[in-house]
N, CA, C and O atoms as a printed pandas DataFrame, in Angstrom:
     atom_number atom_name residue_name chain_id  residue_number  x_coord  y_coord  z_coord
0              1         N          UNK        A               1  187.298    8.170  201.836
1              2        CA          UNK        A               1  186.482    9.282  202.280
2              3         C          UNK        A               1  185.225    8.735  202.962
3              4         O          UNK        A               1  184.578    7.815  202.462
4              5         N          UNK        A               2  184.864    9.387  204.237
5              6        CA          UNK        A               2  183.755    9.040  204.641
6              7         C          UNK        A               2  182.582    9.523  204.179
7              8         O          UNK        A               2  182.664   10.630  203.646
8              9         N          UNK        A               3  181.440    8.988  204.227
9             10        CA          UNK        A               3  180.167    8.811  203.651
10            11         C          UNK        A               3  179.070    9.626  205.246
11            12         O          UNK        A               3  177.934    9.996  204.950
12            13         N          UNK        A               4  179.412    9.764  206.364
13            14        CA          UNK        A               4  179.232   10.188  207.015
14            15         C          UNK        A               4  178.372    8.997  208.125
15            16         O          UNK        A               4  177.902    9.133  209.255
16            17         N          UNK        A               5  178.447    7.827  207.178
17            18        CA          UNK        A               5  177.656    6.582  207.716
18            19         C          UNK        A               5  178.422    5.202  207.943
19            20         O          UNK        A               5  178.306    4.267  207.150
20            21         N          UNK        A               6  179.253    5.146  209.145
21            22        CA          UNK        A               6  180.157    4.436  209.553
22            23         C          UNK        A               6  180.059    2.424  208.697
23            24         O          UNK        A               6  180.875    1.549  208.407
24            25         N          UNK        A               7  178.412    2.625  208.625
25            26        CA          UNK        A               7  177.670    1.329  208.549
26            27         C          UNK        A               7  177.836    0.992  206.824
27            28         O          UNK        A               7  177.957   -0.137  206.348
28            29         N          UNK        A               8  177.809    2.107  206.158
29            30        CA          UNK        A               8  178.107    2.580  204.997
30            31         C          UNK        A               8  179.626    2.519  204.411
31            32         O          UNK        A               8  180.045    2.226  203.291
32            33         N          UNK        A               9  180.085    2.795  205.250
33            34        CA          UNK        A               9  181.595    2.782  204.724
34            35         C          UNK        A               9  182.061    1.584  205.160
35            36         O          UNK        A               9  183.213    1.443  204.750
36            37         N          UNK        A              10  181.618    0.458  205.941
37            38        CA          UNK        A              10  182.333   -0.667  206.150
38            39         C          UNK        A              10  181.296   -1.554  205.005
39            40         O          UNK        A              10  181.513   -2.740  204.758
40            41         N          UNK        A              11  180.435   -0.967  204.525
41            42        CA          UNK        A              11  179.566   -1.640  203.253
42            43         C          UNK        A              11  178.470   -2.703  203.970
43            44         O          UNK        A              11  178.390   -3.858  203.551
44            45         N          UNK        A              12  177.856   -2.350  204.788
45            46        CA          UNK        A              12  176.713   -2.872  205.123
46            47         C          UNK        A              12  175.662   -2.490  204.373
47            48         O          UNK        A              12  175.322   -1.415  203.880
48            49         N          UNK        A              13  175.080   -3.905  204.385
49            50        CA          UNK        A              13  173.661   -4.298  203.479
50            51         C          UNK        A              13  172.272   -2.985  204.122
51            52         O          UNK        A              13  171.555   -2.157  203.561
52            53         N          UNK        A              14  172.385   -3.228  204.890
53            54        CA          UNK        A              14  171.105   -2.502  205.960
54            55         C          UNK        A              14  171.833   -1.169  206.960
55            56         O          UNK        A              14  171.798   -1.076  208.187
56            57         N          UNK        A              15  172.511   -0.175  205.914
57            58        CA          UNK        A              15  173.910    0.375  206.509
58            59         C          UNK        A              15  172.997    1.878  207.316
59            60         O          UNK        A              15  173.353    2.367  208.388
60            61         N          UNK        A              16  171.726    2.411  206.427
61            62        CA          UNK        A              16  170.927    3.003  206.966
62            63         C          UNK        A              16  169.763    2.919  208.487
63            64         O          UNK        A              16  169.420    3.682  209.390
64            65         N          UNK        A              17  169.488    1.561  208.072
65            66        CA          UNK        A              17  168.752    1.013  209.688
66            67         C          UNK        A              17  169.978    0.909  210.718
67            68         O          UNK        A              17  169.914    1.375  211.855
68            69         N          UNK        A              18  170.967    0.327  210.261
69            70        CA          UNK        A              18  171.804    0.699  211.722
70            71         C          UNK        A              18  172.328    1.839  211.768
71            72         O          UNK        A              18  172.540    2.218  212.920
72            73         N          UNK        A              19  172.708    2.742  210.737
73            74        CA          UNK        A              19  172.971    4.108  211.571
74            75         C          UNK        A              19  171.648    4.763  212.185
75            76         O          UNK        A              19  172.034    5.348  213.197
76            77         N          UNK        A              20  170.372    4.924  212.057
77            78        CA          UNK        A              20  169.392    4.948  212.774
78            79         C          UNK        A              20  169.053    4.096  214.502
79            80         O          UNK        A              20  168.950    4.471  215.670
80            81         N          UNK        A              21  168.977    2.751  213.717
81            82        CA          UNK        A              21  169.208    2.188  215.364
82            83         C          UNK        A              21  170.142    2.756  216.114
83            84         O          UNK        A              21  170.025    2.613  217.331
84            85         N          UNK        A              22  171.320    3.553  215.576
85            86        CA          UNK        A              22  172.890    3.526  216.686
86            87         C          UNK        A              22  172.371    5.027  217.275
87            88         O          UNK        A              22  172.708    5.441  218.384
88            89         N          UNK        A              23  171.400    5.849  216.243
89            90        CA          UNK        A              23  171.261    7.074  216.628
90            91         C          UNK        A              23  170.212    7.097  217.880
91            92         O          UNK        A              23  170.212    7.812  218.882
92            93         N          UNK        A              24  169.272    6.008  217.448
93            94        CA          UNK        A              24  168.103    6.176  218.257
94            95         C          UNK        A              24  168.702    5.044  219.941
95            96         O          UNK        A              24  168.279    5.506  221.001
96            97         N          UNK        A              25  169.296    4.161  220.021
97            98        CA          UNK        A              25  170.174    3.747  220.907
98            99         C          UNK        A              25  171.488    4.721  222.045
99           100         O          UNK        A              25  172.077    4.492  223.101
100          101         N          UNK        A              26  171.429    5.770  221.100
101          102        CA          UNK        A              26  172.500    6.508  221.619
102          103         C          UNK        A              26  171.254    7.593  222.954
103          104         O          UNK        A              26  171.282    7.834  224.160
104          105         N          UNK        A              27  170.290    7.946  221.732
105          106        CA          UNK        A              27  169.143    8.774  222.726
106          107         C          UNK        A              27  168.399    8.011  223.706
107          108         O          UNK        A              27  167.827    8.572  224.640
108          109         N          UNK        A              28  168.383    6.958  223.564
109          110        CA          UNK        A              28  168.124    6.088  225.175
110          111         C          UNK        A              28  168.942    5.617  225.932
111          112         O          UNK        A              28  168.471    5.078  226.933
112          113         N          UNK        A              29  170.554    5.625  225.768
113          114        CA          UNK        A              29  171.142    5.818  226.592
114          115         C          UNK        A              29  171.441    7.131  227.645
115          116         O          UNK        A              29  171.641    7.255  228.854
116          117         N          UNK        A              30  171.348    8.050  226.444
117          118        CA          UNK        A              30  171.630    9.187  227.349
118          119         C          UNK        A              30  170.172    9.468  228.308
119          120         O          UNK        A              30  170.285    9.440  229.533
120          121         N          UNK        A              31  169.267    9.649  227.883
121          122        CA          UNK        A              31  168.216    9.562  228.605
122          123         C          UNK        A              31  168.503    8.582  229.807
123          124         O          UNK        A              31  168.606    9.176  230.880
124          125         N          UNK        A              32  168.648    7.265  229.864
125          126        CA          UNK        A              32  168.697    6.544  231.315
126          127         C          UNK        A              32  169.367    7.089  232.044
127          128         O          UNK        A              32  168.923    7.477  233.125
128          129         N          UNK        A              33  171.290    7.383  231.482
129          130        CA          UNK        A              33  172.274    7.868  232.221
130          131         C          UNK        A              33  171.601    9.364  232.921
131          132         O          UNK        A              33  171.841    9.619  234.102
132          133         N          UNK        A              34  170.779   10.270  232.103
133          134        CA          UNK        A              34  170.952   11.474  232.956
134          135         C          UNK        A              34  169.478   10.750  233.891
135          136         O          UNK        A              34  169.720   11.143  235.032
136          137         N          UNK        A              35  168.488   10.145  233.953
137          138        CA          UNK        A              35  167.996    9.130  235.439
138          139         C          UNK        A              35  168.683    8.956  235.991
139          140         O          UNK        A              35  168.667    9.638  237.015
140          141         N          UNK        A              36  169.847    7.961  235.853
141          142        CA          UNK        A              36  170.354    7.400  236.799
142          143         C          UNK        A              36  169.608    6.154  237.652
143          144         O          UNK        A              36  169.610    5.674  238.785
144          145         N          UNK        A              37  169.083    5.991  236.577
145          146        CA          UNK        A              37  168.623    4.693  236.714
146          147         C          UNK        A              37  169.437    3.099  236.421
147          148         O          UNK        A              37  170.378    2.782  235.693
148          149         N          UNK        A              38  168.577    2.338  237.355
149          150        CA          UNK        A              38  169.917    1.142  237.353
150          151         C          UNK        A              38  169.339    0.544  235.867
151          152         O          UNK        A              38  168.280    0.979  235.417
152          153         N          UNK        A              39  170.086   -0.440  235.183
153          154        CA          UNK        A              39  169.845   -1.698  234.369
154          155         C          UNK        A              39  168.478   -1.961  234.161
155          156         O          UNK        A              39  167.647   -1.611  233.323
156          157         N          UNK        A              40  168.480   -2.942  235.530
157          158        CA          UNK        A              40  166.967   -3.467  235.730
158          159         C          UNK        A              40  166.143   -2.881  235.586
159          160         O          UNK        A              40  165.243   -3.191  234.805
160          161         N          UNK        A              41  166.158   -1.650  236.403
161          162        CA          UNK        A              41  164.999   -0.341  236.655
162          163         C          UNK        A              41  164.644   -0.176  235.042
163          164         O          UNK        A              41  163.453   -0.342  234.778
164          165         N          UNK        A              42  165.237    0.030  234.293
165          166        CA          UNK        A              42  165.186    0.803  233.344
166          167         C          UNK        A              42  164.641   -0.355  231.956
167          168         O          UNK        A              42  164.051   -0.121  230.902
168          169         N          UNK        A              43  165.070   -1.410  232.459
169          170        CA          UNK        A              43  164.602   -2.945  231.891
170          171         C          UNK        A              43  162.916   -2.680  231.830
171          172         O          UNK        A              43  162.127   -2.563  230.893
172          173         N          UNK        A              44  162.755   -2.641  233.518
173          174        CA          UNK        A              44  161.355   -2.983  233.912
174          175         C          UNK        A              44  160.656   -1.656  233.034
175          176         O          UNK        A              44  159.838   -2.087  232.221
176          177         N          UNK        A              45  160.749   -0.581  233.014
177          178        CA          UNK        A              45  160.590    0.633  232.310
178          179         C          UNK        A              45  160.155    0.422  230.816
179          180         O          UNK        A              45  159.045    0.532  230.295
180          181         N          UNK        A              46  161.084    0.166  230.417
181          182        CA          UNK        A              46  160.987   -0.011  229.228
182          183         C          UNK        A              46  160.464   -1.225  228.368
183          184         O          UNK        A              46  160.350   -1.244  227.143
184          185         N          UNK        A              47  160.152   -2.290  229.310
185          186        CA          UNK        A              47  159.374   -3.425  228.953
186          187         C          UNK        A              47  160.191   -4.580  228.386
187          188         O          UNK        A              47  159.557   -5.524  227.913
188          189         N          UNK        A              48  161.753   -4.625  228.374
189          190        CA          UNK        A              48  162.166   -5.211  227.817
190          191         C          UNK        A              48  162.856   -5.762  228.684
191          192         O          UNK        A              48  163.255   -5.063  229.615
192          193         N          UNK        A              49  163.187   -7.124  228.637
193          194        CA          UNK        A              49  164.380   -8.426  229.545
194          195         C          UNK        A              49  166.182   -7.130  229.665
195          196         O          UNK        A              49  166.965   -6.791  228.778
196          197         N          UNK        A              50  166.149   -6.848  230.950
197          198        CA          UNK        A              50  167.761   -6.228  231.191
198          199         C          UNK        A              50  168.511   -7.011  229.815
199          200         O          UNK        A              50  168.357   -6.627  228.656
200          201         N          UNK        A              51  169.267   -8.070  230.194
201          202        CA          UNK        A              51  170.180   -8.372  228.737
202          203         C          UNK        A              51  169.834   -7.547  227.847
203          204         O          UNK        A              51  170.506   -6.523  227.727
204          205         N          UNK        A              52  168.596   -7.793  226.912
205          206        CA          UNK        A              52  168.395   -7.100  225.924
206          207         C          UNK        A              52  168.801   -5.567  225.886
207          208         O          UNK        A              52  169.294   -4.938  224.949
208          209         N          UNK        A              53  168.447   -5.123  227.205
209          210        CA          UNK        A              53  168.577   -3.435  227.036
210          211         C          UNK        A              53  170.434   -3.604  226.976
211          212         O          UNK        A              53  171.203   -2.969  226.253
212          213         N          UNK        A              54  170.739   -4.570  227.898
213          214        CA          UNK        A              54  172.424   -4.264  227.695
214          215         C          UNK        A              54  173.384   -4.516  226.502
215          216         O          UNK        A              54  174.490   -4.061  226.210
216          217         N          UNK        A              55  172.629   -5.325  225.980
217          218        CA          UNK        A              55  172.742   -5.711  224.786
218          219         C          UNK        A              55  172.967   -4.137  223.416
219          220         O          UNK        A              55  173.902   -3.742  222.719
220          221         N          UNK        A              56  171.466   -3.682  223.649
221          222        CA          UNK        A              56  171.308   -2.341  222.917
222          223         C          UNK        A              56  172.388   -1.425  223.364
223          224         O          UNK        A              56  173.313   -1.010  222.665
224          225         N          UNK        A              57  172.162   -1.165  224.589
225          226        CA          UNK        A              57  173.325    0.205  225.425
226          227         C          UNK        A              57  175.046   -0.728  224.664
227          228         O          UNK        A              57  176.157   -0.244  224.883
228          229         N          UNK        A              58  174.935   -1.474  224.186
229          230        CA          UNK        A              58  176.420   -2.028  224.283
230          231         C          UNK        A              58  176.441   -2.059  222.162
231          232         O          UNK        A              58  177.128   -2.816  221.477
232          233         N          UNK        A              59  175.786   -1.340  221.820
233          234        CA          UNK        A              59  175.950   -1.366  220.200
234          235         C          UNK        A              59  175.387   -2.341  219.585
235          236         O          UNK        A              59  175.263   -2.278  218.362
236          237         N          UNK        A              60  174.878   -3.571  220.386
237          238        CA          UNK        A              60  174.445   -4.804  219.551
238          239         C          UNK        A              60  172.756   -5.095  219.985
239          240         O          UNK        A              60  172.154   -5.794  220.801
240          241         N          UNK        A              61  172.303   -3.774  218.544
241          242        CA          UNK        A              61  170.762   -4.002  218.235
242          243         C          UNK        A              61  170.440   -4.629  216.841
243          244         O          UNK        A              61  169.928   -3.895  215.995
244          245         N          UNK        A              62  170.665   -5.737  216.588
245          246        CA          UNK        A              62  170.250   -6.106  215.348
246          247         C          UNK        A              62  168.906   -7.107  215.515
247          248         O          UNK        A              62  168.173   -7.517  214.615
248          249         N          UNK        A              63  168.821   -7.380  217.033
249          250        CA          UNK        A              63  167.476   -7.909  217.247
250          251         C          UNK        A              63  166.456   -7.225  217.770
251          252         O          UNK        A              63  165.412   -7.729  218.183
252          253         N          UNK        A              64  166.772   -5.910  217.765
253          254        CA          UNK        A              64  165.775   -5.393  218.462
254          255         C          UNK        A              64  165.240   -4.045  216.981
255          256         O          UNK        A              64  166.046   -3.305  216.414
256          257         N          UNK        A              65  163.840   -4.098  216.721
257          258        CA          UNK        A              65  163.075   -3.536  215.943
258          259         C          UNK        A              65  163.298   -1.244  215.932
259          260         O          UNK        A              65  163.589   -0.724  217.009
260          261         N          UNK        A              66  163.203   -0.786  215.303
261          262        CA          UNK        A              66  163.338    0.774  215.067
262          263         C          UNK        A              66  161.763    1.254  216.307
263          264         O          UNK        A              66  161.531    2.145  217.124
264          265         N          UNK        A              67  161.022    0.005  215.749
265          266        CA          UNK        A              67  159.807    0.413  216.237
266          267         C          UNK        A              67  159.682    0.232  218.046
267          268         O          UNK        A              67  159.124    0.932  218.892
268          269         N          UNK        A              68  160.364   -0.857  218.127
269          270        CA          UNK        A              68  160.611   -1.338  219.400
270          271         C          UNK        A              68  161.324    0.403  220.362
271          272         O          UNK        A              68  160.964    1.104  221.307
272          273         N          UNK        A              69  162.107    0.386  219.673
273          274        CA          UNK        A              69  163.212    1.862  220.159
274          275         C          UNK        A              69  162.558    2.746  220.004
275          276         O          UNK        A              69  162.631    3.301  221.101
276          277         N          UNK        A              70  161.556    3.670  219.052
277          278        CA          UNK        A              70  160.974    4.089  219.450
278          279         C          UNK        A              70  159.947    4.043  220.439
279          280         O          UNK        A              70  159.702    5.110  221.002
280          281         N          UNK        A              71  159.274    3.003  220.779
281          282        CA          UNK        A              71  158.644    2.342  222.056
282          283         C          UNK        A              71  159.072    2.883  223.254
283          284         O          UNK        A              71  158.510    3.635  224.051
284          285         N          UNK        A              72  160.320    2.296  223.239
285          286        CA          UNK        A              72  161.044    2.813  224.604
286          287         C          UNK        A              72  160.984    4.305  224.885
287          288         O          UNK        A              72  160.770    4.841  225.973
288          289         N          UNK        A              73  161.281    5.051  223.355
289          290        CA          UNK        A              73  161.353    6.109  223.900
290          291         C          UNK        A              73  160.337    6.970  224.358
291          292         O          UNK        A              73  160.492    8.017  224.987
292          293         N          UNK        A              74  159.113    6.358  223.933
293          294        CA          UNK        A              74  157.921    7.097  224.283
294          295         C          UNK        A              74  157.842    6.784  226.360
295          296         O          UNK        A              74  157.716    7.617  227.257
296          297         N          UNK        A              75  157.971    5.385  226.428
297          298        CA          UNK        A              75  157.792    5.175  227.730
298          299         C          UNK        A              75  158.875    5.814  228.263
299          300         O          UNK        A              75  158.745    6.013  229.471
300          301         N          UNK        A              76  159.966    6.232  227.758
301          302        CA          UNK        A              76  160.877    7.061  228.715
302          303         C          UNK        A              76  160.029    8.548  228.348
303          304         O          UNK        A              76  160.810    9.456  228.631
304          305         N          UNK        A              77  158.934    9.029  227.910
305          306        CA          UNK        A              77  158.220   10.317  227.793
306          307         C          UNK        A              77  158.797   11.233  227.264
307          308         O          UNK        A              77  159.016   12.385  227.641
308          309         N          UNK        A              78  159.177   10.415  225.895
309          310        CA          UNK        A              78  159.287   11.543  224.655
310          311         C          UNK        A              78  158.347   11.423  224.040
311          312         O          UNK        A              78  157.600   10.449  224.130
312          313         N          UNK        A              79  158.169   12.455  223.229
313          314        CA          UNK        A              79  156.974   12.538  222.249
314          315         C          UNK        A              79  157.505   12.164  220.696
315          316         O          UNK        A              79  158.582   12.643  220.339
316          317         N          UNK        A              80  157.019   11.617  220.108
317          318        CA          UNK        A              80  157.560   11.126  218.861
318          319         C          UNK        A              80  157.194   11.716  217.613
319          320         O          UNK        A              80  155.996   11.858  217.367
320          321         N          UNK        A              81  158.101   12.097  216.755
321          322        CA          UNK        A              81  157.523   13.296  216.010
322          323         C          UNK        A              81  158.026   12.475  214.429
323          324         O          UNK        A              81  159.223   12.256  214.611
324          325         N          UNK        A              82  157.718   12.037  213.259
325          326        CA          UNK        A              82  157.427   12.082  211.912
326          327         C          UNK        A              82  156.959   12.899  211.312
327          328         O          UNK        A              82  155.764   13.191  211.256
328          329         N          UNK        A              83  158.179   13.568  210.573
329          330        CA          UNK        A              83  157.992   14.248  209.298
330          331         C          UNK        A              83  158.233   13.829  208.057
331          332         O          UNK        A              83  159.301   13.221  207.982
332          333         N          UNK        A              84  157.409   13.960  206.645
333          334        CA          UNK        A              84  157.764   13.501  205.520
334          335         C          UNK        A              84  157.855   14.879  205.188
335          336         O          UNK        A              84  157.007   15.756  205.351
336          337         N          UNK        A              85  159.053   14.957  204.676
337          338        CA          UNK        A              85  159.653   15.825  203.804
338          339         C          UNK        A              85  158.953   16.046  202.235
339          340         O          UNK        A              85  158.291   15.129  201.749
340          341         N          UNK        A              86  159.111   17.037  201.665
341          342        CA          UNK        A              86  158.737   17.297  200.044
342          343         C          UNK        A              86  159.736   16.596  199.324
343          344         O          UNK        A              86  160.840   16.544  199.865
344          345         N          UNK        A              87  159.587   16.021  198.173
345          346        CA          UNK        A              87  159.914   15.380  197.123
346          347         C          UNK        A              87  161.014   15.823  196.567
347          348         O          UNK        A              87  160.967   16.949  196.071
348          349         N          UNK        A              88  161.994   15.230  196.520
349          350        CA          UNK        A              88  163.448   15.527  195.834
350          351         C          UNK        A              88  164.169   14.508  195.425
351          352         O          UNK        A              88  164.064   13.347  195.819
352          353         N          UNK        A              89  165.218   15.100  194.302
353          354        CA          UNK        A              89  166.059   14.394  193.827
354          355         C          UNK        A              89  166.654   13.137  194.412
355          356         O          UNK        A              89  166.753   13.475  195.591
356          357         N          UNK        A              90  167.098   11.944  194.345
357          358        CA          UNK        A              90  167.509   10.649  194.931
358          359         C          UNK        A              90  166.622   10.020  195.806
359          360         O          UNK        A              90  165.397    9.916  195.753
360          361         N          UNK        A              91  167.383    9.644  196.566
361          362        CA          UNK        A              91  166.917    9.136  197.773
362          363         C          UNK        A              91  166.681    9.550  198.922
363          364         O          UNK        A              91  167.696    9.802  199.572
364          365         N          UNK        A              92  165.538    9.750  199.521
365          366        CA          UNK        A              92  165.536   10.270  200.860
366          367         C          UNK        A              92  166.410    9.224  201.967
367          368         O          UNK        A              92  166.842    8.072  202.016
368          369         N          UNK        A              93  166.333   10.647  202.915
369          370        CA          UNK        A              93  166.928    9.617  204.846
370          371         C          UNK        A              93  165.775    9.852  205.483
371          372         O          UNK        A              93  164.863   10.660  205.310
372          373         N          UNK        A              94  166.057    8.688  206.530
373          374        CA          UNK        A              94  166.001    9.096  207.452
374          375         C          UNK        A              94  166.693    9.701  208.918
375          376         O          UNK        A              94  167.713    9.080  209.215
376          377         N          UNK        A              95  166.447   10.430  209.560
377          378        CA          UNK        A              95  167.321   10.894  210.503
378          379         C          UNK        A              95  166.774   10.927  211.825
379          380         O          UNK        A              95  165.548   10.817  211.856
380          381         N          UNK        A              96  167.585   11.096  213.358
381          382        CA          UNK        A              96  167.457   11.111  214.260
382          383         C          UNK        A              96  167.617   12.797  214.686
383          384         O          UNK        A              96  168.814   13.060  214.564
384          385         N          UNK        A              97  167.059   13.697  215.017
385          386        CA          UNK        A              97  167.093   14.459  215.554
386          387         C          UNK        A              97  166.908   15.354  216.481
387          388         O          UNK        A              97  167.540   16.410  216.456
């Protein structure tokens, strides 16, 4: 049965930061694609060496920081929003939404 956390069900250590990174990776892809912006362009944009961004757009962010990705997304001109939730039972998430 799935857990709803791909990273989770193959039993990763850090199974929460990468379903986050994959969420927050997924929203800067789509963001470039509806630009239409090239690689580079979007390299220079976002402050980071092309590889790296292709790297991310291609599923493999384990070197690149939550904080970093949010970064980007501000310079792609989102506004970045944190909420702490009220106090409950277990463990909190975090989520991409």
């Amino acid at each position: 049965m799935s857990t709803g956390n791909v990273y989770a069900d193959l039993d990763f250590a850090d199974a929460e930061s990468m379903l986050l990174k994959a969420q927050l990776a997924a929203c800067i892809s789509r963001i470039l694609t509806e630009k239409g912006w090239s690689q580079t362009q979007s390299a220079q944009v976002l402050g980071i060496p092309q590889s790296k961004l292709s790297m991310m757009l291609r599923g493999q962010f384990r070197g690149i920081s939550e904080a970093k990705m949010l970064e980007c997304l501000a310079r792609l001109g989102r506004d970045i929003r944190i909420a702490i939730g009220p106090e409950h039972a277990g463990v909190g998430q975090v989520q991409v939404i």
